[in-house]
C-alpha positions as CSV (number, residue, x, y, z in Angstrom):
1,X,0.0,0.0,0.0
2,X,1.3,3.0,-1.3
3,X,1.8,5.9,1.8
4,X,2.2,8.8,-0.2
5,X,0.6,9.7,-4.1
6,X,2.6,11.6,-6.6
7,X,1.7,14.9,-7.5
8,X,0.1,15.3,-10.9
9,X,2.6,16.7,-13.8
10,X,1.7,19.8,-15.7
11,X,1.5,20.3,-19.2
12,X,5.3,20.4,-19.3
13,X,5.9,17.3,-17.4
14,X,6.6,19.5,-14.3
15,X,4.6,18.5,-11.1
16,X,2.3,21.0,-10.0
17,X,2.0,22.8,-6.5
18,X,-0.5,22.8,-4.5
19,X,-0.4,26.5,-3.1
20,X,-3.3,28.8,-4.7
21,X,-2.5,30.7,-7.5
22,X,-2.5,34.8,-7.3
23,X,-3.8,37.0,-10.0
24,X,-1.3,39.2,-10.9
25,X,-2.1,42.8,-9.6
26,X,-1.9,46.2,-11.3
27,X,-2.4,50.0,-10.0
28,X,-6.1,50.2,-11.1
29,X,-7.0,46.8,-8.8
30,X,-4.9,48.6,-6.1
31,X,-6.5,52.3,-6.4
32,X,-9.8,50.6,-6.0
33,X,-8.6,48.9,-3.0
34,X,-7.7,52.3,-1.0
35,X,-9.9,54.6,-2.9
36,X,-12.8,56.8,-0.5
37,X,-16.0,55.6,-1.1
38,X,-18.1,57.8,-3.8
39,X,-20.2,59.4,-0.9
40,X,-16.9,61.0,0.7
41,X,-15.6,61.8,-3.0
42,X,-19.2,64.2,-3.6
43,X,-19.0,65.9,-0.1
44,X,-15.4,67.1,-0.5
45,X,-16.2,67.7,-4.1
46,X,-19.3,70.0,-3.2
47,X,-17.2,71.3,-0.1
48,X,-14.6,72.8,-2.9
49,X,-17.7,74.1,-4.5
50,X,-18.9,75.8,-1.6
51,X,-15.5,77.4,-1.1
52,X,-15.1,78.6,-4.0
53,X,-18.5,80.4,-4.1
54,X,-17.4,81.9,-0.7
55,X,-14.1,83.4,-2.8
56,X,-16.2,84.7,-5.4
57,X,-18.7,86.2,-3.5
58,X,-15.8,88.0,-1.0
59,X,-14.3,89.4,-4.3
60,X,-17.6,90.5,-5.8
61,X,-18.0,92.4,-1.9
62,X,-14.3,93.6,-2.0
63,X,-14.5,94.7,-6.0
64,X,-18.1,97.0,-5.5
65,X,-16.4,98.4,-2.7
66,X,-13.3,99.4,-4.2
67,X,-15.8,101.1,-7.4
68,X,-18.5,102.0,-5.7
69,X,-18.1,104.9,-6.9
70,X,-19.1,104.1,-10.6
71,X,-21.2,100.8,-9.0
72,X,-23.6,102.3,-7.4
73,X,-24.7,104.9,-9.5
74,X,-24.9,102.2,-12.4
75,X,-26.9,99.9,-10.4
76,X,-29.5,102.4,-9.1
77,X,-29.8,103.9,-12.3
78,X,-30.3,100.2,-13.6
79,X,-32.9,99.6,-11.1
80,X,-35.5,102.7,-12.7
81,X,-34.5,101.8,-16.1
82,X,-35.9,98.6,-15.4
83,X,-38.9,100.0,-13.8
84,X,-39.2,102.9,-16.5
85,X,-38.5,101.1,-19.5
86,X,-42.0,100.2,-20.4
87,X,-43.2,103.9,-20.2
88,X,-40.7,104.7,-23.4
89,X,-41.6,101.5,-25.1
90,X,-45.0,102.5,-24.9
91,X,-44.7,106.5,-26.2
92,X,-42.1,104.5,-28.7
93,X,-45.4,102.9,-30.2
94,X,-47.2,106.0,-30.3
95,X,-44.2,107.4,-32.7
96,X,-42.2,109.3,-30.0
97,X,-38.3,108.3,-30.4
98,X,-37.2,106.3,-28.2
99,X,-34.8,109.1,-27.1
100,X,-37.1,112.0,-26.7
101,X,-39.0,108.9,-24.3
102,X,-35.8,108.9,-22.5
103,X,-35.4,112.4,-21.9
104,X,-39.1,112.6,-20.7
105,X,-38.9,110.0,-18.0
106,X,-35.4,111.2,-17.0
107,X,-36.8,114.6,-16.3
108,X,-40.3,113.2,-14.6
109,X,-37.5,111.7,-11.9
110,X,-35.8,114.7,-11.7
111,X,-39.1,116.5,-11.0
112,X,-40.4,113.5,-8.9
113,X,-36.6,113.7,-6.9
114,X,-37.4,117.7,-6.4
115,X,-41.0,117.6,-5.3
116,X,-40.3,115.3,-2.7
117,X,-37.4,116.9,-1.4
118,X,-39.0,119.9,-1.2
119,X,-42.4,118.8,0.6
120,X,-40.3,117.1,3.0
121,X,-37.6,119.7,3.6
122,X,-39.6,122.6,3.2
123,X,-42.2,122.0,6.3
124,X,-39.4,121.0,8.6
125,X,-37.5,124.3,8.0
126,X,-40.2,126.4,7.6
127,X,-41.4,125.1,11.2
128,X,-37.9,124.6,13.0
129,X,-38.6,126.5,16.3
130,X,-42.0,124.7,16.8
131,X,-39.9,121.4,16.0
132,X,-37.6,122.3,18.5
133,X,-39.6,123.3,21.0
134,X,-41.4,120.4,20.7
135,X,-38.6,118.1,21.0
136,X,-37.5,120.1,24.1
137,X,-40.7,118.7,25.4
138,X,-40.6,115.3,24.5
139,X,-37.2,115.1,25.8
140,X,-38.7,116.8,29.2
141,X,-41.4,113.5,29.0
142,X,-39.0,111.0,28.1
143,X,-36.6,112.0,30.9
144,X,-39.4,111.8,33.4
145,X,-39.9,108.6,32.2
146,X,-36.8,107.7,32.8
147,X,-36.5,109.1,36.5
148,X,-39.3,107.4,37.4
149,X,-38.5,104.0,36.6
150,X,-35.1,104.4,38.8
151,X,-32.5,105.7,36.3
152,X,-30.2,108.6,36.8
153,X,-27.6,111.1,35.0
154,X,-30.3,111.9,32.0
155,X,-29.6,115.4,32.0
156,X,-26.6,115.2,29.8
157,X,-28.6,113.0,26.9
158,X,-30.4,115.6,27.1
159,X,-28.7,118.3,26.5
160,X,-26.5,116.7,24.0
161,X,-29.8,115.8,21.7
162,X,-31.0,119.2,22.2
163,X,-28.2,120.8,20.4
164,X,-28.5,117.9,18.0
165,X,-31.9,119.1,17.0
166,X,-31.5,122.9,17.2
167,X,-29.2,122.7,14.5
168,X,-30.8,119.5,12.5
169,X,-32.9,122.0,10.3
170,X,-30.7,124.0,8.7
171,X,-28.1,121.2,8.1
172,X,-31.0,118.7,7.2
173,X,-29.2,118.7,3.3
174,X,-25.9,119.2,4.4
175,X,-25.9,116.0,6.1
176,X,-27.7,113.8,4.1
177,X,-24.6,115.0,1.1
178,X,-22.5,114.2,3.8
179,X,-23.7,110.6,4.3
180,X,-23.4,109.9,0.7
181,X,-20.1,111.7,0.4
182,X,-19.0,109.1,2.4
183,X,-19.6,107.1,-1.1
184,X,-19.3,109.3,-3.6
185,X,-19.7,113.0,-3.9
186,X,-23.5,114.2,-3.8
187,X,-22.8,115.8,-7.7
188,X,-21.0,113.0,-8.8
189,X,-23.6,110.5,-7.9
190,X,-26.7,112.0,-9.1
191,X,-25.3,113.2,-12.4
192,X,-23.5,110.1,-12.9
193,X,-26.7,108.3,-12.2
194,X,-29.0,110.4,-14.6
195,X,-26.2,109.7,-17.2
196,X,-26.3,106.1,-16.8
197,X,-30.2,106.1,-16.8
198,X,-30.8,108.2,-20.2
199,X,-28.3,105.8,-22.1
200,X,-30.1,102.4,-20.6
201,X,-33.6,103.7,-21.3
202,X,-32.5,105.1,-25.0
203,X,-30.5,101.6,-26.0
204,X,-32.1,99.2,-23.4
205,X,-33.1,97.2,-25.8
206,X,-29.7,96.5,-27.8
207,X,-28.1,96.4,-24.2
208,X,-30.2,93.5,-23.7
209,X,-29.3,91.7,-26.5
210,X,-25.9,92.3,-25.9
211,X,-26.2,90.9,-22.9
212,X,-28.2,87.8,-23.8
213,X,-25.2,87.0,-26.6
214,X,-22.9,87.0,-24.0
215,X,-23.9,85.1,-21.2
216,X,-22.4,82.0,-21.8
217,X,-25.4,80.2,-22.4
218,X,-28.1,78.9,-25.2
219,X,-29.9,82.6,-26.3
220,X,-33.5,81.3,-25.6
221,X,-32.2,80.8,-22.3
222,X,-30.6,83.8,-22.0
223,X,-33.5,85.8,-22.9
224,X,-35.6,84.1,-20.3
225,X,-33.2,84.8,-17.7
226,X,-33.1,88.5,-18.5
227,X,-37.2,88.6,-18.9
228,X,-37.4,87.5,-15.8
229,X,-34.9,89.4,-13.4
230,X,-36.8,92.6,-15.4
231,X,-40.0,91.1,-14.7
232,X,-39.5,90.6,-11.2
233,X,-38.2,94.4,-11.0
234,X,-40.8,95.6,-12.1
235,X,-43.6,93.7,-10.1
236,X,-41.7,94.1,-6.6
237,X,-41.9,98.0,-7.3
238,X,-44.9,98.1,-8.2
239,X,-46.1,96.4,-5.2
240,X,-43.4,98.4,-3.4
241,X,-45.0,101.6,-4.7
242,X,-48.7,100.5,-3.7
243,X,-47.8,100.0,-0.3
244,X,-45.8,102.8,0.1
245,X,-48.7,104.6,-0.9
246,X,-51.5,103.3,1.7
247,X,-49.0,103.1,4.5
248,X,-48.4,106.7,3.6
249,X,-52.2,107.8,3.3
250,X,-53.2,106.1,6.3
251,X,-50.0,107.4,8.8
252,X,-50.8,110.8,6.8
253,X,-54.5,110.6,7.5
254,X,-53.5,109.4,11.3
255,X,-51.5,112.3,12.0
256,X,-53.9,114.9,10.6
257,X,-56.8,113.3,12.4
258,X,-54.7,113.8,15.6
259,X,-53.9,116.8,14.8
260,X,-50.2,116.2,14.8
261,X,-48.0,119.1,13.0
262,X,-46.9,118.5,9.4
263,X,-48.8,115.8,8.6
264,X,-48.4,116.2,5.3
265,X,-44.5,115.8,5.9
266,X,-45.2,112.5,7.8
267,X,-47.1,111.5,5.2
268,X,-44.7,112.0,2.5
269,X,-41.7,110.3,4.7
270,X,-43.6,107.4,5.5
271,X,-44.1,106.8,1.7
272,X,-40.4,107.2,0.2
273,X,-39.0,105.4,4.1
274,X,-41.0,102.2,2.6
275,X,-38.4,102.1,-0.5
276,X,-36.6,101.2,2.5
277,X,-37.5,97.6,3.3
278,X,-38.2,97.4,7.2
279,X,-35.9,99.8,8.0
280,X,-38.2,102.6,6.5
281,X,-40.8,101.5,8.7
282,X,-39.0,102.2,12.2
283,X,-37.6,105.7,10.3
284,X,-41.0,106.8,9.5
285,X,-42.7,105.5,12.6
286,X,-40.2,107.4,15.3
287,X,-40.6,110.3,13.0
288,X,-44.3,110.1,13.4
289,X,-44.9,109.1,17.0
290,X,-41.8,111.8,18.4
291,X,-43.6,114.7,16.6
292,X,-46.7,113.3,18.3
293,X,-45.7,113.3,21.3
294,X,-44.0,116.6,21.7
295,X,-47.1,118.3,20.3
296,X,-50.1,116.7,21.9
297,X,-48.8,114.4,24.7
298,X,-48.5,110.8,25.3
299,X,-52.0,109.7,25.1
300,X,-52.2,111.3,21.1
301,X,-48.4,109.7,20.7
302,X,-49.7,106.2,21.7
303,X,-52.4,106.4,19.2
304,X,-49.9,107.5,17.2
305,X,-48.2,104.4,17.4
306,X,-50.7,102.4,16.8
307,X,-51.7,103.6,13.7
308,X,-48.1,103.1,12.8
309,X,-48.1,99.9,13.9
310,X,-52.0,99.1,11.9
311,X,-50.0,100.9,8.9
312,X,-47.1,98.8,8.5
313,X,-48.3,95.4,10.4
314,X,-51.5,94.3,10.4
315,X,-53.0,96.9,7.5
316,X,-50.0,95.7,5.6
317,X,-50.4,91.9,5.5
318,X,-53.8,92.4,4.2
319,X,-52.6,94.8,1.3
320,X,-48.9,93.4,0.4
321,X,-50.5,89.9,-1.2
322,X,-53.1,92.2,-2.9
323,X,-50.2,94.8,-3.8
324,X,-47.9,92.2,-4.8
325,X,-50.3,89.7,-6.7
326,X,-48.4,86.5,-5.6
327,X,-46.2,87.6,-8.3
328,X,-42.9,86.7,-6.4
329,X,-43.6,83.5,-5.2
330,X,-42.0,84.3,-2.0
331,X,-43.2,83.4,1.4
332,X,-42.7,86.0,3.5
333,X,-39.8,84.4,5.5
334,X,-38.3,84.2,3.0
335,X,-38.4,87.9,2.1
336,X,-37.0,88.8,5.3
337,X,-34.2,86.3,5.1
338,X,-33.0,87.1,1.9
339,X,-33.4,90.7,2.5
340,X,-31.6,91.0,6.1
341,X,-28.5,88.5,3.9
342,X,-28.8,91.0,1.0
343,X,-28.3,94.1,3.2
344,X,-25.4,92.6,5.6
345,X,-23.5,91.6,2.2
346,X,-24.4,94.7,-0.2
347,X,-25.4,97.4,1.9
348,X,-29.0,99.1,0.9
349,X,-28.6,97.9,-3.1
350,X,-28.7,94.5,-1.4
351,X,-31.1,94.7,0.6
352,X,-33.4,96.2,-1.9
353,X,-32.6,93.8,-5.1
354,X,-32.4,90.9,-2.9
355,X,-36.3,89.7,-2.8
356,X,-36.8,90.6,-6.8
357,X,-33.4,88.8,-7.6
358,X,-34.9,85.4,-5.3
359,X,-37.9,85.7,-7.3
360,X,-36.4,85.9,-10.9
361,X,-34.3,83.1,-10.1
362,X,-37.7,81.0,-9.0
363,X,-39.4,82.2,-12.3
364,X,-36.2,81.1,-14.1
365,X,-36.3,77.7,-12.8
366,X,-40.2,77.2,-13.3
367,X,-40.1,78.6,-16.8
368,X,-37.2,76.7,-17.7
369,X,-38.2,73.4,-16.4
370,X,-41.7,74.2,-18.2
371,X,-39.8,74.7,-21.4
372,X,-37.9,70.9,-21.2
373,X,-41.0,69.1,-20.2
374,X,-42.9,70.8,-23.3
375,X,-39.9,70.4,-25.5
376,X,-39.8,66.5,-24.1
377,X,-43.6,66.9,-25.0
378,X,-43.2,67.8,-28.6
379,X,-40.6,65.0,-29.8
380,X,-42.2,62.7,-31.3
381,X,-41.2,59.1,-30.7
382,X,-38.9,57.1,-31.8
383,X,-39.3,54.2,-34.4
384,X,-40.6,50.9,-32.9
385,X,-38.3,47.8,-32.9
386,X,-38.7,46.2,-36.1
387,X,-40.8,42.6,-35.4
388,X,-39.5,39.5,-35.8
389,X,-40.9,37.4,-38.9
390,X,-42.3,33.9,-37.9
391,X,-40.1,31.3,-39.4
392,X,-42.0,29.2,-42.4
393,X,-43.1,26.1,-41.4
């Protein structure tokens, strides 16, 4: 009896081994071996993306900040040629060149820009020793206020904000050029921005196509794009400017009723302060309720404040959808979010283009989607397999 059995020969006449044979290994079976798995590879790939957004956007900040001073007039003029624009298309179409359009709606803003300025600028001087005094006295209120719930050293505040007011009439233009000089100069900027609006309204619509050519993407697409970010404009204005309106007729009509001094001037703050989003509202509101209070006391300033607060809260919620139309497809969250972002980003051209912007970018996306599914729609279907012929027999 045999102990042992001989190993089978190979091919060659070699025995063969028993061991298992390895596959031979080359750098792509290795790399797959040690490679991250694809969920790790799309978060660091998305986390690059989100880094370089954050570059971009801090250069966007850094570069309107270092040309503001051609920036900003640009982009406000851009903002009331996109509201204007139809008004010259339309006296275009009655046979009025599109230039003398421009001309007329540059000088309606100039006389707009003037009116305002001088309903609002006019009363205040005009009445500077009765606003005084009438400070004096709400400061006398507010200090006893004060003292009375425990708190001491008011008398300097006082004083300080006295001065502050005595000379705010006669310095009421100087410092609002100040403010903007901090910008731009106050000549600059307003003929740099009526410059910039006469030339977009006159060749808005070959600066459009320009724009749509060079955008980097399909021109259909393009031109829906730049529809709707003008679309959006123009709707959020105009819903902007119907607000503005009642909040200003009804703080207007609050203050008159009250018998509040220069009504008429609250009336006409409260409406260009709601250009302002939010921020307007507590401008226009103080305004209000201080005049209020240092002509007819605290009971007519409460009341004061409460229409204020009807005006831009409650009053407001019922008119904005109505104003607006549901045109942005924005919940109002959303409004405020974007806006606040905007504003902390851009300063006030943020916070004011922020909502329309949103909304042209969720009108993009809708229409767009809408124009694949009908394109998908439309294509008509592809040839059917060819069927098999049954054999014979």
């Amino acid at each position: 009896m045999r102990l042992w059995r001989p190993r089978p020969a190979s091919a060659e006449g070699q025995p063969t081994s028993d061991a298992p044979s390895v596959p031979p290994l080359d750098s792509r079976t290795l790399g797959s071996v040690f490679a991250p798995p694809r969920w790790l590879r799309d978060l660091g790939l998305l986390a690059w993306i989100v880094v370089g957004l954050g570059v971009v956007l801090a250069g966007s900040i850094a570069m309107i900040d270092i040309l503001s001073t051609i920036v900003l007039p640009v982009l406000t003029a851009g903002i009331l040629a996109a509201v204007a624009s139809p008004g010259v298309a339309k006296m275009q179409r009655h046979r009025i060149p599109r230039a003398a359009g421009a001309g007329i709606v540059l000088l309606a803003f100039v006389a707009a820009g003037i009116l305002i300025l001088l309903l609002v600028t006019s009363g205040i001087v005009a009445n500077k020793a009765q606003i005084q005094d009438s400070a004096s006295q709400a400061l006398d209120t507010i200090e006893g206020w004060a003292k009375d719930a425990g708190a001491s050293g008011t008398s300097g505040p006082k004083k300080d904000v006295s001065s502050a007011v005595s000379a705010s009439g006669g310095k009421l233009l100087s410092g609002v050029a100040n403010g903007i000089q901090g910008l731009t100069s106050l000549a600059f900027f307003l003929s740099f921005t009526f410059f910039s609006l006469f030339f977009l309204l006159k060749d808005g619509p070959t600066i459009r196509r320009f724009i749509d050519g060079h955008l980097g993407i399909p021109r259909a697409v393009a031109t829906i794009v730049t529809g709707n970010v003008l679309g959006s404009l123009r709707r959020y204005f105009l819903g902007l400017t119907i607000v503005a309106a009642f909040n200003g007729v009804v703080v207007g009509l609050g203050a008159y009723l009250l018998d509040v001094p220069l009504a008429g001037s609250i009336a006409v703050v409260t409406f260009v302060t709601a250009y302002i989003p939010f921020i307007g509202a507590f401008v226009s509101g103080a305004f209000a309720v201080i005049l209020a209070l240092s002509s007819q006391g605290t009971s007519t300033a409460i009341v004061m404040l409460i229409v204020v607060l009807l005006a831009n809260g409650l009053l407001q919620n019922v008119v904005q959808p109505i104003a607006f139309g549901a045109t942005l497809n924005l919940n109002p969250l959303a409004v405020l979010i974007v806006t606040i972002s905007g504003g902390a980003l851009f300063g006030m051209i943020g916070m004011v283009l922020a909502a329309p912007l949103t909304s042209a970018a969720v009108h993009i996306t809708a229409d767009i989607a809408r124009a694949r599914a009908s394109e998908s729609v439309a294509e008509p279907p592809g040839d059917p397999p060819p069927r098999a012929e049954p054999s014979p027999g």
